[in-house]
Backbone bond lengths (Angstrom), bond angles and torsions (degrees), N, CA, C in turn:
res aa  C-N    CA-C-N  psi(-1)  N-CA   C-N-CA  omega(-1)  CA-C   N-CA-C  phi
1 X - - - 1.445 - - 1.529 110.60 -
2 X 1.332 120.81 -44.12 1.652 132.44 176.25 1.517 88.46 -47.38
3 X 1.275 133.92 -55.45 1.477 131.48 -136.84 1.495 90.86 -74.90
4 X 1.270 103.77 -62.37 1.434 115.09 177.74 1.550 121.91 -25.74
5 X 1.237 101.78 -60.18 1.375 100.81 -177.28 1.640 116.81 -74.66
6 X 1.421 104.61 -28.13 1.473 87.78 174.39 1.657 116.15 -79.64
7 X 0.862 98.89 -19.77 1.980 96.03 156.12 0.924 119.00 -42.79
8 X 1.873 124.92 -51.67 1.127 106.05 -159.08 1.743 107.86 -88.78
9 X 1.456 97.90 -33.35 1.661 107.48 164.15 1.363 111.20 -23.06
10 X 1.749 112.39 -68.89 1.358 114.35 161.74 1.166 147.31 -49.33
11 X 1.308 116.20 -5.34 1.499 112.83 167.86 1.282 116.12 -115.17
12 X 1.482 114.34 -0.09 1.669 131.51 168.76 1.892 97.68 -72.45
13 X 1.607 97.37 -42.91 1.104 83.41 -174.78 1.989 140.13 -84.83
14 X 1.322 80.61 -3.84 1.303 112.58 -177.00 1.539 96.87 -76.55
15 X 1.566 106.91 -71.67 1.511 99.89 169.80 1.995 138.46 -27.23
16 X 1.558 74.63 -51.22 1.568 76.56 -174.00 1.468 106.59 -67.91
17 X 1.445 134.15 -27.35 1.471 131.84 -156.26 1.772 93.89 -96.84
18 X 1.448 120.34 -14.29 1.489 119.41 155.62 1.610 121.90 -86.73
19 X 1.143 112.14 8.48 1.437 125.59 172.28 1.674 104.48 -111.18
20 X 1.187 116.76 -26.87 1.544 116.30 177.26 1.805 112.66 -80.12
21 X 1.675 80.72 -24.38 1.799 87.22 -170.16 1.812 109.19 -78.11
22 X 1.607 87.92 -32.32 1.273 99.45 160.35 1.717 146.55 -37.26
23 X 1.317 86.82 -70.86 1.341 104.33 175.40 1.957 115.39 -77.95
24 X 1.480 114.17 -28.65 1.333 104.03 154.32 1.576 122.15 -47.66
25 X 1.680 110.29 -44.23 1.404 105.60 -173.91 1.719 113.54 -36.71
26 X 1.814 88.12 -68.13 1.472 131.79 -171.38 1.976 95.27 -41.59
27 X 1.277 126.55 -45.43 1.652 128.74 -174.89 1.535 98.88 -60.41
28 X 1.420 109.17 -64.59 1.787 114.90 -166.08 1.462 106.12 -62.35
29 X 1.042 126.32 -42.57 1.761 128.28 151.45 1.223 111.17 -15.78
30 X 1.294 103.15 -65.22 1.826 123.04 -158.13 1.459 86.95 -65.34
31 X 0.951 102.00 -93.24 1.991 115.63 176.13 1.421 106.59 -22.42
32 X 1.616 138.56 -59.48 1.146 109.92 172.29 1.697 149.39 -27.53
33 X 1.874 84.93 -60.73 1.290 132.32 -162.39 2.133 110.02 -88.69
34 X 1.577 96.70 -13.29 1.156 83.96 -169.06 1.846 98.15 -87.89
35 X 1.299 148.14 -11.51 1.410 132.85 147.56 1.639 139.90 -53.40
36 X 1.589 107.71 -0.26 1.204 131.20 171.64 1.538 112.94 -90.58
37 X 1.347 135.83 99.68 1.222 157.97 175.60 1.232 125.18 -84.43
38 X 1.245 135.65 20.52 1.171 156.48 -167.49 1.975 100.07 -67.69
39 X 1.141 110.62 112.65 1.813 104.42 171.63 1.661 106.83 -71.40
40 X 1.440 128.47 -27.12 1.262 127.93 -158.09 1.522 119.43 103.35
41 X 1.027 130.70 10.88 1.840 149.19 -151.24 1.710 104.61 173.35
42 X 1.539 95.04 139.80 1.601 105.62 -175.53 1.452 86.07 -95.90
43 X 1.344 109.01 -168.78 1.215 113.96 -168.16 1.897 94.14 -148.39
44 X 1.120 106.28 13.36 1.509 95.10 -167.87 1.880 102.20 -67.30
45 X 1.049 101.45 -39.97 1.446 98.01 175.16 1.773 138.26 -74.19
46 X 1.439 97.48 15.04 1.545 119.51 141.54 1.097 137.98 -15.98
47 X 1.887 134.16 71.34 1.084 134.70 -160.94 1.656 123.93 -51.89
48 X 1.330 111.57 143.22 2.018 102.18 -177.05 1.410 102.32 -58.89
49 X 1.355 126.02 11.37 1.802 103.98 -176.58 1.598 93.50 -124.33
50 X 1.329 93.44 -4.82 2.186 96.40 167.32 1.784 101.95 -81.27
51 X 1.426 98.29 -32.64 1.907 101.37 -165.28 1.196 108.42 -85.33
52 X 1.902 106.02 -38.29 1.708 81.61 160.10 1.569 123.13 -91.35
53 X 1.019 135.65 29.32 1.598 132.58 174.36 1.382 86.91 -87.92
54 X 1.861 124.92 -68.91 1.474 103.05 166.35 1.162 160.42 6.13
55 X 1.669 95.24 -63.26 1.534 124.34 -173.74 1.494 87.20 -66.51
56 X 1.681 103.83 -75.10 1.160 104.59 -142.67 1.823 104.67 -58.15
57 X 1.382 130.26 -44.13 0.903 121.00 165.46 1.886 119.11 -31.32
58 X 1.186 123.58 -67.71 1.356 117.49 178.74 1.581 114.55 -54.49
59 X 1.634 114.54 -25.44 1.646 107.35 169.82 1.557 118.71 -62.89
60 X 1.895 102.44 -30.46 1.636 97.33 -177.49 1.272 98.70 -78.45
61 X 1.526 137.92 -55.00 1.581 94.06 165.33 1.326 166.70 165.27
62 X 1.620 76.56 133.06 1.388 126.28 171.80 1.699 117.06 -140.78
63 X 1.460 94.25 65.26 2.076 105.90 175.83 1.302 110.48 -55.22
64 X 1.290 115.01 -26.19 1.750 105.92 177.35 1.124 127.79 -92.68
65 X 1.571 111.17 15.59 1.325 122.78 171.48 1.429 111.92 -89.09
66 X 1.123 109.92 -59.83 1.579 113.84 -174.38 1.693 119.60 -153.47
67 X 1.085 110.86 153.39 1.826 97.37 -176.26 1.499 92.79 -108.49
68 X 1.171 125.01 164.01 1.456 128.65 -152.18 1.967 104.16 -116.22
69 X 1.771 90.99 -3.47 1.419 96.32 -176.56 1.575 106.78 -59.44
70 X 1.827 107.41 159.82 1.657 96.12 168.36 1.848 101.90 63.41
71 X 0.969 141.58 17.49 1.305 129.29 179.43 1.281 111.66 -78.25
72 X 1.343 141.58 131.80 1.471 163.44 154.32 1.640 110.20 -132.28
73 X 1.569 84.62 139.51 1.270 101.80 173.68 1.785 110.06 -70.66
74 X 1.220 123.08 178.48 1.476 128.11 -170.65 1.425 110.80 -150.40
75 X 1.719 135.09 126.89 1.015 121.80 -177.15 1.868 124.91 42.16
76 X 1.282 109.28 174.47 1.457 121.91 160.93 1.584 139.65 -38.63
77 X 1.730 105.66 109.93 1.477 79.38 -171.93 1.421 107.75 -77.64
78 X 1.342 147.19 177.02 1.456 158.27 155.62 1.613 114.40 -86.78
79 X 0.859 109.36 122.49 1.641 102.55 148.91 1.646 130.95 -126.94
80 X 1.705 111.01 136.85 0.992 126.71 -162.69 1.698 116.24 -97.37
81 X 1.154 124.21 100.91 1.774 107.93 173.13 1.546 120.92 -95.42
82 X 0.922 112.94 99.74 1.550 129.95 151.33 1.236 142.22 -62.08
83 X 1.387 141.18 -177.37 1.448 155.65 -161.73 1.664 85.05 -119.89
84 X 1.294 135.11 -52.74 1.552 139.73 -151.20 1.726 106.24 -94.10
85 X 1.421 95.13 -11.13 1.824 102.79 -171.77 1.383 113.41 148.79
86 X 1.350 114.78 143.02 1.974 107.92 161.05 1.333 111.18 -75.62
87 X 0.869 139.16 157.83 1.343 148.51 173.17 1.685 127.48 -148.56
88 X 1.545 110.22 106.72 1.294 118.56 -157.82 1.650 97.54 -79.26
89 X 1.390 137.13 115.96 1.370 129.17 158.88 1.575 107.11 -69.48
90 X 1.636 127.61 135.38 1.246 133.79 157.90 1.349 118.67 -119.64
91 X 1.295 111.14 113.42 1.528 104.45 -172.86 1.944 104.97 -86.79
92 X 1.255 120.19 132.57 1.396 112.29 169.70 1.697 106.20 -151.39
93 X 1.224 102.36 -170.66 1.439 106.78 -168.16 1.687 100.12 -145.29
94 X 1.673 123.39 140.32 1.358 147.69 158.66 1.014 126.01 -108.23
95 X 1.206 128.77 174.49 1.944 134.28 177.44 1.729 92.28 -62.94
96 X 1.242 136.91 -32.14 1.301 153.65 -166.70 1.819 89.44 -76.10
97 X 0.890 149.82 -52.31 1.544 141.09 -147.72 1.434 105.97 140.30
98 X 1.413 83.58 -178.23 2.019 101.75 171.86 1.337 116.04 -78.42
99 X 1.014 153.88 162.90 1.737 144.91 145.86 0.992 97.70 -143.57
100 X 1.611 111.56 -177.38 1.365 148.84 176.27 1.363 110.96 -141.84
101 X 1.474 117.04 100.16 1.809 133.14 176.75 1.361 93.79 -82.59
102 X 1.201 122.06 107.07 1.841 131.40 125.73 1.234 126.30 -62.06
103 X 1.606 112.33 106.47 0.911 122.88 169.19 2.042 129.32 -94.32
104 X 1.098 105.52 147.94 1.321 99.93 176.69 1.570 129.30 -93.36
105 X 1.545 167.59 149.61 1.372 128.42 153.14 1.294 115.71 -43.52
106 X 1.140 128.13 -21.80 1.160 96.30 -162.42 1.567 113.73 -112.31
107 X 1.364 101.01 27.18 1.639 116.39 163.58 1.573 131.50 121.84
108 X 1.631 97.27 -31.46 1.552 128.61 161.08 1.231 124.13 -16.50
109 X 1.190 151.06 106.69 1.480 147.02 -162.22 1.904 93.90 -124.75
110 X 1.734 106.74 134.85 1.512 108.12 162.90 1.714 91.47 -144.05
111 X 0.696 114.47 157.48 1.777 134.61 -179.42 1.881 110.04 -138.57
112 X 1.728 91.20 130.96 1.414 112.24 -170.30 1.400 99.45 -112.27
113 X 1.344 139.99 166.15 1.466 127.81 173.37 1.337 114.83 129.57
């Protein structure tokens, strides 16, 4: 009967330390994987009336960034694929100056310029 039970002791315990080993896997996964931002779809093919709805959205706001009057695009856009995000560079120009809108897929607007 002693034997018995420590059998089963032992395979409770076995279990649980394959459920611990487990769920460590499953954490460092998480932690790896959670700086990878990927939506599932690039975005490089982003129409100019998607990039400027963007813009203009991030001009309303942020009015003291740039006025959207006079807006044209300028040269080539780039696109970048990353681990942290894609990010479409658009270079264009307003009554405001030249810039460069970085865009994100997943909607994110920053401006350089």
């Amino acid at each position: 009967m002693f034997f018995k039970s420590l059998k089963v002791l032992l395979y409770i315990v076995i279990g649980l330390l394959a459920l611990i080993g487990l769920m460590t896997v499953l954490i460092i996964a998480g932690v790896v994987l959670s700086g990878y931002a990927d939506t599932g779809h690039d975005c490089a093919d982003r129409s100019d009336a998607q990039v400027k709805r963007d813009l203009e959205a991030y001009a309303s706001r942020h009015p003291e960034s740039f006025s959207m009057e006079g807006y044209r695009m300028l040269g080539e856009r780039r696109y970048t694929e990353s681990k942290r995000g894609d990010i479409l560079a658009i270079p264009f120009e307003t009554t405001s100056g030249r810039f460069t809108g970085l865009l994100t897929c997943q909607g994110h607007v920053e401006l350089s310029g």
